[in-house]
N, C-alpha and C positions, 0 to 999 in steps of 0.2 A: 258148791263151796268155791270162794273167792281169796286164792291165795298169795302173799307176794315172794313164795317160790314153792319148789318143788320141792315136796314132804318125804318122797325117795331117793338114794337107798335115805332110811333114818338115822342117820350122822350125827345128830344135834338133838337139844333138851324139844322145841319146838318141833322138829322136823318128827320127832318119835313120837309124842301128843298126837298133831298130827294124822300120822300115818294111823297111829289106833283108830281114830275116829275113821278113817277112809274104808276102811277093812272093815268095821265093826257096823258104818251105815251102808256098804255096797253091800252088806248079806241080806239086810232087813227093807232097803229101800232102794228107787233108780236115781242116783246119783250121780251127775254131771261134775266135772272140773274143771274151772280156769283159773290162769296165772301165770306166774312166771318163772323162768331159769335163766340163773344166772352167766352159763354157757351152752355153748353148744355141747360139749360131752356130758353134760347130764341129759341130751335126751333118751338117753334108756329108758330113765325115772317115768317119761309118760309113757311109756310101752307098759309098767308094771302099773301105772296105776289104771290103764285100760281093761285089767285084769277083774276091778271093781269098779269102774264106773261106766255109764252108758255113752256118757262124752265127754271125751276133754279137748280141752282148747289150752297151749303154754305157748307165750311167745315168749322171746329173746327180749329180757329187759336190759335197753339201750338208753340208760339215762342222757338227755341233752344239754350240753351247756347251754347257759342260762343267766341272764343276769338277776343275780338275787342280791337284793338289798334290808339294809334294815328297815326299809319300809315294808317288805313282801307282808303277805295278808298270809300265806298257807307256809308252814314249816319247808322246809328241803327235804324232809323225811317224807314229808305226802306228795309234794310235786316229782319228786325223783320216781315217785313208783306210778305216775299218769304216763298213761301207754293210747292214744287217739286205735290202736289196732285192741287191744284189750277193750276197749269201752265197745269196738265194733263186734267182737266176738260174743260180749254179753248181753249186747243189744237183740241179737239174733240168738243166743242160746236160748233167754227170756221169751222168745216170741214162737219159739219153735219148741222147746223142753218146756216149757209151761210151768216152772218151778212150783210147787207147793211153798219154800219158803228158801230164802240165799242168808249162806253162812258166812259174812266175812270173817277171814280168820285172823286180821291184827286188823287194828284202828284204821291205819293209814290206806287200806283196802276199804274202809267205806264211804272213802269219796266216790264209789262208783254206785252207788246206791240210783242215783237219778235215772243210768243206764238199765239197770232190770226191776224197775216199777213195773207193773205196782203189786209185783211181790213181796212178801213179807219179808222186813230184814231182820237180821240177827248179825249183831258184832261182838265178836271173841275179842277181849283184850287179852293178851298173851302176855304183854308188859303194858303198863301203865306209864306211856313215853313221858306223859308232863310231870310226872314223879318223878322219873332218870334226868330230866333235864333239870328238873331245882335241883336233886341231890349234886349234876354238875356245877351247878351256880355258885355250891357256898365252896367247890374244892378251886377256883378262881379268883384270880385280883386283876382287878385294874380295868381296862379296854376291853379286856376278856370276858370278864365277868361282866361286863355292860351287855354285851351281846350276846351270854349265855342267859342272861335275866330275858331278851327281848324272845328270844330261841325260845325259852320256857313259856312265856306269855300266849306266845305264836299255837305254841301245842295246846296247852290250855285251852285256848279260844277253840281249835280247832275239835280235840277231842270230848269237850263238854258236848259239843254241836251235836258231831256222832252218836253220844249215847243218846243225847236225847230224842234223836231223829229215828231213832232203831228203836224196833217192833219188841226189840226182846237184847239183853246185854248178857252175854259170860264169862265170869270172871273168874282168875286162878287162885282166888282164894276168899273165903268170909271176912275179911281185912280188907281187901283191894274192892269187895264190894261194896264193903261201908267206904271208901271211898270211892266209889263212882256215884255211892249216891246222893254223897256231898257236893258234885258238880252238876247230877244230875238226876233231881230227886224224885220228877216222873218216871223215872225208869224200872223196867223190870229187868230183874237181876236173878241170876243163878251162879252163885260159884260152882266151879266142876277143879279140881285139881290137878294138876299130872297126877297121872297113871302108871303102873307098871303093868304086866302080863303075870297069870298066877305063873307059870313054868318060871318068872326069877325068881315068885317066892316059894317056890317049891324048892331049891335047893338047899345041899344036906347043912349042916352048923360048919361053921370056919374055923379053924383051929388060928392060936398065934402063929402069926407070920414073921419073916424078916424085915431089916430096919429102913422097906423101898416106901415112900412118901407118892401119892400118885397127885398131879394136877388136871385136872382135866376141864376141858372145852376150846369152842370154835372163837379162833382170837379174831378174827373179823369183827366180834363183837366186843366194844369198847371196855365195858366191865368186865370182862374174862382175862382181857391183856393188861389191864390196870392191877387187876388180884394178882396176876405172876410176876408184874415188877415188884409189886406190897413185899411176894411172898420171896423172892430172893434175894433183894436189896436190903430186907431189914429185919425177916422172920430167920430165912435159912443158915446166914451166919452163927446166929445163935444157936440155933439147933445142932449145927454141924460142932461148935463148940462142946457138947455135951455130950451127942452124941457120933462121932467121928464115921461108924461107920452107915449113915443115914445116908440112903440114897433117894435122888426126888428127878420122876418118869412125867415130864409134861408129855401130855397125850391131848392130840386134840388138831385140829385141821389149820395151817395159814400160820402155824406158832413162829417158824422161820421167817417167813416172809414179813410180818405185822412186825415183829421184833426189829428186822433189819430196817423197816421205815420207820419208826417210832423210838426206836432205844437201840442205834446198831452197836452201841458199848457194852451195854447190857448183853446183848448176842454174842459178840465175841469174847466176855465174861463166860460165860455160860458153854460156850463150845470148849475154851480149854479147862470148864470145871471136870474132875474124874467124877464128883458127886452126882451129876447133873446129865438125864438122858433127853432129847428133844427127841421123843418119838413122832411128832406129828399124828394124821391120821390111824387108826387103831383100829383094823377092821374086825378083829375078837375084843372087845370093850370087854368082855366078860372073863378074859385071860387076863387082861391087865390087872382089875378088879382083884383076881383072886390070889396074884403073884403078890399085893400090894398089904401094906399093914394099916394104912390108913391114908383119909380122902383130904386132902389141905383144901378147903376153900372160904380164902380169906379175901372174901369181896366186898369191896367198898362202895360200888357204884351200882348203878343198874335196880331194877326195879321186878315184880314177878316173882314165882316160885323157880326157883332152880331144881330141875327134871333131873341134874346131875347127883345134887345131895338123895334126893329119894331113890335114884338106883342106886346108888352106893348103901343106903339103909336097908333096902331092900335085896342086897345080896349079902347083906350082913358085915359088913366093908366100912369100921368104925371112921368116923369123921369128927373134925376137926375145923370148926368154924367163925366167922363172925356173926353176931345180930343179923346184919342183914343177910346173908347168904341164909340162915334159914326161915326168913319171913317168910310166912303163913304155914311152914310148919309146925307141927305141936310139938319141937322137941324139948326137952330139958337138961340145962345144963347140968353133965356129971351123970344124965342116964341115959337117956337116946344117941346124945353126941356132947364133945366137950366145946365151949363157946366163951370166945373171945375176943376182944377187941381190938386193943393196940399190939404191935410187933414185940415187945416182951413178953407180956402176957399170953399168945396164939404161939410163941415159939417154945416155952414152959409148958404149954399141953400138949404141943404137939413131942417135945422130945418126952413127956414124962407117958404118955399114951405107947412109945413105941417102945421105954423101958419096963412096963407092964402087962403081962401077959394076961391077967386076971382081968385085967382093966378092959385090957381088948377084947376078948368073950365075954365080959357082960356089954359091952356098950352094941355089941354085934348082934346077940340075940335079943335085945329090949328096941335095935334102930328096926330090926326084920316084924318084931310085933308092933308097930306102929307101921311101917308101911301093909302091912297086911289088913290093918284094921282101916286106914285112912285112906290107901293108895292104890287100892284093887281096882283095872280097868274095867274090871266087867261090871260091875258095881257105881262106877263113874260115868261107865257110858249113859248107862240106865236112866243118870241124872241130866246128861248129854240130849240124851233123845228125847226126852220128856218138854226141856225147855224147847227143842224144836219144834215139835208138835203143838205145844200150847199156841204160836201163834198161827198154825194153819185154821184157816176156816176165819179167822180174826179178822174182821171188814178191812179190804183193801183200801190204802190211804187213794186218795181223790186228786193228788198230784204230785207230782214230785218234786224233794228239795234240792234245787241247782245250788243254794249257797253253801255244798260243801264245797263246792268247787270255786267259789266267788274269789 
């Protein structure tokens, strides 16, 4: 496995995907691991994942300034994660672990493909980057939007390349796979979805709760910090309007920090709201959850399954959404979760969901049978392992392609 960071502890929607598979293929097969961390204090993370695999290798990703132009040929999302000590670590795990087959775990990880030939590859899109970057194009005008169109091309070009250079594609949803195979119609395709563990869905039914609103996720990532400006500049006023005593717990890693570069108004809003708690990291995710009356996520941008809405369904933890935030899940509006668009609309479900008690017990026990029926990991993995195996034994390609890296 080829990853551009370390999948422990499981912090995030990806990192927890993830780590299932890490645990779920070191029981059944000899699994190697390399990639990257972000700091040095997360090397624990490789200590625990030595626990299940036979080797890993994590370097310190040290991106280099660089002069990037609108002319560059490779996105800044893929050249930022070329590591010359990561290509040598693969080059040598490849010649000495003898892979049966390497799993990159996002796109941007298989420009290394030419490094552990002529293994079979398998690229995980986790998101579907050339997706995130048009959906950024149409929210731009001007000079910006010039160069978020060129940004989008760039990825394009680059991640059509991928799929089609890869032995085997997996993708987070039957949606996202009918689009990859719109860019790339040789391809073999598996969707596998995030997962949960049965012990979430083993837990007992939720009773109504109080009027605490939870946000959650890692604001490093650009869609996650754009939903909580959406959600308090122009959802939570109204809510609060309605319902006064609605309280709303961002939970989630960097919220301080992202906030104070990006929106320090919005921050210091937000610190003397009484409504408003900036929990940051949240190392019982599943306390929060259960203190909470429902899940706000009104995401605009970004692309992929959100790992957050399905734990949240799958603890029975009623949610509150846009269109996109539940792409490629089966829910329905008014039974699994309530869905809606614009900041009237998403602030009317959300205040009239925590003035109904009834409302919140059905939407709890219909979100927990759909993650049970859709979202079981051991059931996912099954599909997980299967598309790895198909391409073992699969004639090894006869050279390898350097033009991801061109």
């Amino acid at each position: 496995m080829v990853s551009p960071f370390l999948p422990y502890p499981p912090i995030g929607g990806g990192h927890a995907q993830i780590w299932a598979w890490v645990c779920r293929l070191g029981q059944r097969h000899e699994l190697a691991f390399a990639g990257f961390c972000e700091t040095e204090a997360e090397a624990p993370g490789a200590a625990e994942l030595r626990r299940h695999c036979v080797r890993v290798a994590v370097r310190l990703r040290k991106p280099k300034p660089h002069a990037y132009t609108s002319f560059a040929q490779l996105p800044r999302w893929v050249t930022e994660f070329f590591s010359a000590e990561l290509a040598s670590d693969l080059r040598r795990l490849a010649a000495e672990f003898r892979p049966d087959v390497v799993q990159f775990l996002s796109s941007n990880m298989a420009q290394y493909q030419s490094f552990t030939h002529p293994a079979p590859a398998v690229v995980t899109a986790l998101e579907l980057s050339f997706l995130a970057y048009w959906r950024r194009v149409s929210a731009l005008r001007g000079l910006e939007r010039l160069q978020a169109r060129l940004d989008w091309l760039r990825m394009l070009r680059y991640e059509a390349a991928a799929f089609r250079h890869a032995d085997h594609v997996v993708a987070v949803s039957e949606r996202e796979a009918g689009i990859i195979k719109a860019v790339a119609p040789r391809a073999r395709i598996t969707a596998v979805p995030p997962g949960v563990d049965r012990k979430q869905l083993a837990r007992g039914q939720r009773g109504p709760v109080s009027d605490r609103v939870l946000y959650l996720g890692y604001m490093g990532h650009y869609p996650n910090l754009d939903g909580l400006l959406f959600l308090y500049r122009e959802i939570w006023p109204e809510v609060r309007r309605v319902r006064p005593s609605a309280q709303l717990v961002v939970a989630g890693k960097g919220a301080r920090e992202e906030l104070a570069r990006v929106a320090p108004e919005t921050l210091a809003a937000m610190t003397r709201d009484d409504s408003v708690h900036l929990a940051g990291f949240v190392p019982d995710l599943g306390a929060a959850i259960a203190a909470s009356a429902a899940l706000a996520a009104p995401l605009r941008l970004g692309s992929g399954v959100r790992n957050k809405v399905i734990e949240a369904l799958a603890a029975g933890l009623p949610v509150v959404a846009t269109r996109r935030a539940v792409e490629g899940i089966s829910v329905r509006d008014g039974k699994e979760a309530l869905i809606a668009d614009d900041a009237r609309s998403f602030a009317h479900q959300l205040a009239r969901l925590l003035g109904d008690p009834d409302l919140q017990v059905s939407l709890s026990a219909r979100g927990r049978e759909l993650a049970a029926r859709d979202h079981d990991n051991d059931q996912l993995f099954q599909r997980l392992e299967q598309a790895l195996l198909s391409v073992v034994g699969r004639a090894y390609r006869r050279r390898p392609k350097p033009e991801l890296l061109a």
